[in-house]
C-alpha positions as CSV (number, residue, x, y, z in Angstrom):
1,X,0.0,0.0,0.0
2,X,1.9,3.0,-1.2
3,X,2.0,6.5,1.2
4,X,0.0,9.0,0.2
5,X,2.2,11.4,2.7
6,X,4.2,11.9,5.4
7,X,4.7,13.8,8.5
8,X,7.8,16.6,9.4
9,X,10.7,14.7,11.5
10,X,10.5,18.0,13.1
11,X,7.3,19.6,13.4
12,X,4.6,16.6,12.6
13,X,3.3,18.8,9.5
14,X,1.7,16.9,6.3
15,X,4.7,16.6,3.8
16,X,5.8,14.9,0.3
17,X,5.9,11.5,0.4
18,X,10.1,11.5,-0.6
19,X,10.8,14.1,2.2
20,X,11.4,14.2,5.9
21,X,10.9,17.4,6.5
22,X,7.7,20.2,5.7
23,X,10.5,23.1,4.8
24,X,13.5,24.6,4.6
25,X,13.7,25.5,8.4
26,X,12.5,22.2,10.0
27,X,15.3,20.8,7.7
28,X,17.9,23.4,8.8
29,X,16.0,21.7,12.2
30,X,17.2,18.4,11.7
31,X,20.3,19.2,10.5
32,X,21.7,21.0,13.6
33,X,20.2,18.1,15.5
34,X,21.9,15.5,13.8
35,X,25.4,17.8,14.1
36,X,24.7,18.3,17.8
37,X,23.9,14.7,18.1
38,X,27.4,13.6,16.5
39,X,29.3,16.1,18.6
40,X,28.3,14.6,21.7
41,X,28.7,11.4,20.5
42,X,32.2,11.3,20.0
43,X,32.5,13.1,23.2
44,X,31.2,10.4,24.8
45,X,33.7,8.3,23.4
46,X,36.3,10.2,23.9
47,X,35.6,11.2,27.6
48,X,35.0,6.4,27.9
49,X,38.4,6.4,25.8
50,X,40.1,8.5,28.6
51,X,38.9,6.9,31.7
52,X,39.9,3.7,30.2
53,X,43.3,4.7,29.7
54,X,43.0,6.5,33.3
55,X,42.2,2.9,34.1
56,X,45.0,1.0,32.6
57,X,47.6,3.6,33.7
58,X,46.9,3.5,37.4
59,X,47.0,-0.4,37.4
């Protein structure tokens, strides 16, 4: 049964069907989300990655 639409990742407005997003700003939105979602992501590795080392040394 094919999709007649979908709804904003964002907002939970009616959009296209081939879209995530209802516009430009709910996609500049998502964007910064997904950045901001990265950057603490590797800080949370890095921050394991140094109390493992932390670890190791003291042993």
């Amino acid at each position: 049964m094919p999709e007649d639409h979908r709804h904003c990742k964002v907002c939970g407005k009616v959009c296209d069907p081939g879209e995530e997003t209802c516009s430009k700003a709910c996609r500049a939105k998502r964007q910064q989300s997904i950045e901001t979602r990265r950057t603490l992501t590797y800080v949370i590795y890095a921050v394991i990655a140094l109390l493992l080392i932390l670890l190791v040394v003291r042993l």
